[in-house]
C-alpha positions as CSV (number, residue, x, y, z in Angstrom):
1,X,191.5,99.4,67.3
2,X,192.0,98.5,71.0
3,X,190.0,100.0,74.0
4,X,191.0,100.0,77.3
5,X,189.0,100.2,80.2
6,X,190.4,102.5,82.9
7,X,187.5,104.5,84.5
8,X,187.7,105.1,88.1
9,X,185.0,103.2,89.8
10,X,182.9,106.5,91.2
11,X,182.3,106.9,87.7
12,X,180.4,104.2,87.1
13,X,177.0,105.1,88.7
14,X,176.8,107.5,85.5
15,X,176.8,105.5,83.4
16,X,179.1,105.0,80.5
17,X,179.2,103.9,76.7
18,X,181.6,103.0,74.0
19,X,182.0,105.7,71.7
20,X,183.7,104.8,68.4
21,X,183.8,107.2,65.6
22,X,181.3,106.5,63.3
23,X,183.5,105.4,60.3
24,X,184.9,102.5,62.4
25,X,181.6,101.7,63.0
26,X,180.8,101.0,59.5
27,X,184.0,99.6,58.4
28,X,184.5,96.7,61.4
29,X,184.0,93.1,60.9
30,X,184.9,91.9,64.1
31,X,183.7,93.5,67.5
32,X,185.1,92.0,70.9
33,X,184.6,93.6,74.0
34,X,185.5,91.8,77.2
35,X,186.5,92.4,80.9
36,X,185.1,95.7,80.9
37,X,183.8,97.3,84.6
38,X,182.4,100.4,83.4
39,X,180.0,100.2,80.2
40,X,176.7,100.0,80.4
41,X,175.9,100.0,76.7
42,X,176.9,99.8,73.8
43,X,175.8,102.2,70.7
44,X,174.0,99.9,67.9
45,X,174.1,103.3,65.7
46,X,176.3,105.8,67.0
47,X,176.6,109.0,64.4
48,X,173.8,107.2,62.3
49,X,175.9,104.6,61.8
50,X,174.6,101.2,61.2
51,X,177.6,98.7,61.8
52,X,176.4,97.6,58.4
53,X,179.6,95.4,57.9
54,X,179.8,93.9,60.8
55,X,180.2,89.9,60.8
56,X,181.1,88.6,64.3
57,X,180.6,90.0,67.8
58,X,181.6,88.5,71.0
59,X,180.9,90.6,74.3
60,X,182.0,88.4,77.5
61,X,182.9,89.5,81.3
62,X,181.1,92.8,81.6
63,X,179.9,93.3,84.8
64,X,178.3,97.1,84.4
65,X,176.4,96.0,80.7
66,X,172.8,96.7,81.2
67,X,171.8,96.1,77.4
68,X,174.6,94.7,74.7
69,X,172.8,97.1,71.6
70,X,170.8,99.6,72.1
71,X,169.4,101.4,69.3
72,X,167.6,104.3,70.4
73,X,170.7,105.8,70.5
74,X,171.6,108.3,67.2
75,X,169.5,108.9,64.4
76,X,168.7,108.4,60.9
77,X,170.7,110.1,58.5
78,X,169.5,112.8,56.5
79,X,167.8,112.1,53.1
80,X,167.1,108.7,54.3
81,X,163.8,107.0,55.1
82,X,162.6,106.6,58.4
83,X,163.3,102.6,58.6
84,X,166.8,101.8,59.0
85,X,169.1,98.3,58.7
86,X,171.5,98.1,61.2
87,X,173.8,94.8,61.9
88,X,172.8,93.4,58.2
89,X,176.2,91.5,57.6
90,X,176.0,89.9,61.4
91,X,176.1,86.3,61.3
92,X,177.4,85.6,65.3
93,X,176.2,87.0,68.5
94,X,178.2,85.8,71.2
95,X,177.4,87.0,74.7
96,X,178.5,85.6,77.6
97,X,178.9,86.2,81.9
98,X,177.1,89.1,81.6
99,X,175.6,89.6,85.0
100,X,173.5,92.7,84.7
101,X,172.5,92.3,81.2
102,X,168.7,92.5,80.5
103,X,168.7,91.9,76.9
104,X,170.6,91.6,73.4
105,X,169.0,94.4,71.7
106,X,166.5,96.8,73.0
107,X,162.8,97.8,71.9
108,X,163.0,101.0,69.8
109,X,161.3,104.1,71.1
110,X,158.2,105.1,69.5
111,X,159.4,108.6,69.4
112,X,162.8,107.5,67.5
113,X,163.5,105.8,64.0
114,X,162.3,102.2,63.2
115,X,164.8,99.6,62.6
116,X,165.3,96.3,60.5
117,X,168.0,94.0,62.4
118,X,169.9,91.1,62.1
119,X,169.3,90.0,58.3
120,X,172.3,87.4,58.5
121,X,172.3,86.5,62.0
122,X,172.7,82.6,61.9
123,X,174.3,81.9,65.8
124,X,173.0,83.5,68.6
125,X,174.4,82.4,71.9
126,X,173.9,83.9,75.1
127,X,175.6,81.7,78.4
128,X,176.0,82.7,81.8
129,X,173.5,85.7,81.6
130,X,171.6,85.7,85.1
131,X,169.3,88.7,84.5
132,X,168.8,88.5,81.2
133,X,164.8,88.9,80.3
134,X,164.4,88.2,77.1
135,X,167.0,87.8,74.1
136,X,165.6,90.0,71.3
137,X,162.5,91.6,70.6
138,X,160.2,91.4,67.9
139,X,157.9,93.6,66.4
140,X,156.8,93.1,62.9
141,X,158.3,95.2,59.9
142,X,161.2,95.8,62.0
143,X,162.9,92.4,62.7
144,X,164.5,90.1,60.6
145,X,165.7,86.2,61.8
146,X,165.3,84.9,58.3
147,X,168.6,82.9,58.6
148,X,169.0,82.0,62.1
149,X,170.0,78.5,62.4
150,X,170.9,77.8,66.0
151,X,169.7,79.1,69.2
152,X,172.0,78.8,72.0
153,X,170.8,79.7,75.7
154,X,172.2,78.6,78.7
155,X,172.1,79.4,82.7
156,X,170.3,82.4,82.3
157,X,167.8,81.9,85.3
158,X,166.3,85.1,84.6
159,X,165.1,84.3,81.3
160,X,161.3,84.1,80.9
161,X,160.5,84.4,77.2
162,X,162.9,83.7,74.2
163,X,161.1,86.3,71.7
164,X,159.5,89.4,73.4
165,X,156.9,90.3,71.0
166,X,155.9,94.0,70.3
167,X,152.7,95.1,68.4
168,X,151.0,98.0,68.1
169,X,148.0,96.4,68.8
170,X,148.5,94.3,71.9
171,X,145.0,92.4,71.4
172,X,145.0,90.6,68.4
173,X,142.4,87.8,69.7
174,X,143.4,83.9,70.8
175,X,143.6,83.3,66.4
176,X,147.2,81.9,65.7
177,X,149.8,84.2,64.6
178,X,153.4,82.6,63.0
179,X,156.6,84.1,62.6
180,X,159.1,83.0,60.2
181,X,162.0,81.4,60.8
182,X,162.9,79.8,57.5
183,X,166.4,78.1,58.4
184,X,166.0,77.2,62.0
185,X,167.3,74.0,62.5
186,X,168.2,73.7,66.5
187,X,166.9,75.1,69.6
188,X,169.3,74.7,73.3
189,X,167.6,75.7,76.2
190,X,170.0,74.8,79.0
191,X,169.0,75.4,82.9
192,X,167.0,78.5,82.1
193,X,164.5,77.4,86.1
194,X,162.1,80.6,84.8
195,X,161.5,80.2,81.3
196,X,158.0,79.4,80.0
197,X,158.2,79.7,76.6
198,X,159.3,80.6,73.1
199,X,157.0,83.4,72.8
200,X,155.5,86.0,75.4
201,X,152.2,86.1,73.4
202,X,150.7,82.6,73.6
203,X,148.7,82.5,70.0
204,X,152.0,83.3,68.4
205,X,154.0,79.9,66.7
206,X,156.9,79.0,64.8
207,X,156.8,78.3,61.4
208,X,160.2,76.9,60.5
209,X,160.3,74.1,58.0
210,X,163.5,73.0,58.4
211,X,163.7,72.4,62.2
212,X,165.5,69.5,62.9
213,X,165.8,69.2,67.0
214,X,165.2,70.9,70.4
215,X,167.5,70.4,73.3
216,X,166.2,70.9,76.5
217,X,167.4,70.7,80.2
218,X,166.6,72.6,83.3
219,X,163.1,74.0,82.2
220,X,161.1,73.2,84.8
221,X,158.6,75.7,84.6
222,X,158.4,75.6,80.2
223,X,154.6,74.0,79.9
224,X,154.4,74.2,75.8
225,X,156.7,74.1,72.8
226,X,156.0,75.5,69.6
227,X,154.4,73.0,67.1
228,X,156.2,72.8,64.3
229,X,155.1,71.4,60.3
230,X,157.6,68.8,60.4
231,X,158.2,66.0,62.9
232,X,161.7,67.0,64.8
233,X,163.5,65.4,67.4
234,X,163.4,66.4,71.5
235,X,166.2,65.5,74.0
236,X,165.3,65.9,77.0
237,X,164.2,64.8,81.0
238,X,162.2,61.6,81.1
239,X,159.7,63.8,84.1
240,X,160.1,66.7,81.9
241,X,158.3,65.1,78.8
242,X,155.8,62.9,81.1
243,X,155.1,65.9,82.3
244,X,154.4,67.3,79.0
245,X,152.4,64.2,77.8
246,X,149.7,65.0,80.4
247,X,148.6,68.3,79.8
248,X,150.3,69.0,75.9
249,X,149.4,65.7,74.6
250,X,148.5,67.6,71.2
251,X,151.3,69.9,70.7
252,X,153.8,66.7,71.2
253,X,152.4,65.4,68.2
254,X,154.2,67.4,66.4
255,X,157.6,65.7,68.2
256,X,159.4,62.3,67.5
257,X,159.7,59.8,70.4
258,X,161.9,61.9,72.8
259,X,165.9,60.6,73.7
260,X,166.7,61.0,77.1
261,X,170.0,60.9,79.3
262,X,171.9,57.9,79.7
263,X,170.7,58.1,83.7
264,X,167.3,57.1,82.0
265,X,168.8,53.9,80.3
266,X,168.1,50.6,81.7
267,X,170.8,49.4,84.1
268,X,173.0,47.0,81.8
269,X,174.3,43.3,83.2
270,X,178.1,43.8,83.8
271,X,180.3,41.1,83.4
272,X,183.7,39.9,82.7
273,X,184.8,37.3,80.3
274,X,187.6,36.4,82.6
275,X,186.6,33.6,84.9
């Protein structure tokens, strides 16, 4: 099914959506939706829908996109329970020069239904995103990241926090709190000047046990890192992780000796074996 985009432009201080019938909705497997100048949104659960067999989505070039999913829109279906999955099949998010876009998925209401997302999600990749706050929020009983493996996030100079976390009660004390991310393996955090960390709350930590490496490059103003029960590897800047060393001493325990750019090398003799 192909949608094209020909609103006239007075429209799109309105506001506009995609509207697919609801039996697409829960049939798709593929969802690509690019070049578009007058969406603002898109339905995660139009009709009660749930987009349940949905594998791959790619959303790129849409200049009017305030939020890529947002589920406050429909409602449960009747004879159902008040929780409800939605995306369970999704295994790649891929979101890209989205200029106005403020997050992935949005925070439910409290007046509307609960939701448990992204069950299969293994890629999530976000580039070019300049506004973009936050990438998914979190909020215990209702999100699931159990298989994400990579994290992709680049030029998004916006970006302060990774996970926005959601409670019900906002003061849970400075006492650690972990979320599960059992098949993380890699982090990228790629010229992201506002981020300053993984997590909004600062007691919260990562417990993935099979974490394997952290890129980073362009994160000035990230001062901590999640420890993690492993050692795992970092790449990145030299000042960056001297930086670090001075006032996280602790948390890079938790690191192996870092790799750095080639620009950090030792200049090399150069020769020739011609004489």
């Amino acid at each position: 099914m192909r949608i094209e985009d020909k609103m006239m432009r007075t429209a799109l201080q309105a506001g506009n959506h995609i509207t697919v019938p609801g039996f697409i909705c829960d049939a798709a497997k593929i969802l690509h939706v690019q070049h578009s100048l007058s969406i603002t949104s898109i339905f995660a659960a139009p009709l009660g829908s749930s987009w349940n067999k949905l594998e791959w989505c790619r959303v790129e070039r849409c200049p009017e996109l305030e939020c890529v999913f947002s589920p406050q829109v429909g409602a449960v279906p009747d004879g159902s329970s008040s929780h409800m999955d939605i995306f369970k099949k999704l295994k790649i998010i891929w979101a890209s020069h989205l200029r106005n876009t403020r997050c992935v998925l949005e925070r439910p209401s409290l007046e509307g239904p609960r939701y448990r997302a992204f069950a299969d999600l293994t890629l999530l990749h976000l580039y070019r995103c300049p506004r973009l706050l936050y990438a998914v929020p979190l909020q215990l009983k209702t999100m699931s990241l159990e298989n994400l493996e990579t994290l992709e996030i680049m030029w998004c100079g916006d970006l302060s926090v990774v996970f926005h976390l959601y409670e019900e009660t906002s003061d849970r004390g400075m006492y650690q709190c972990s979320w599960n991310f059992p098949n993380l393996k890699v982090i990228h955090l790629h010229e992201l000047p506002r981020l300053r960390g993984i997590f909004n709350v600062p007691w919260y930590v990562m417990n993935a046990p099979k974490f394997e490496t952290v890129r980073i490059r362009g994160c000035w103003s990230l001062w901590t890192l999640p420890p993690f029960c492993r050692m795992v590897k970092c790449d990145c800047e030299k000042e960056w992780w001297d930086r670090m060393k001075e006032s996280r001493r602790k948390v890079l325990t938790h690191y192996h000796k870092p790799t750095h750019s080639r620009y950090y090398k030792k200049t090399m003799l150069r020769g020739s074996l011609l004489r």
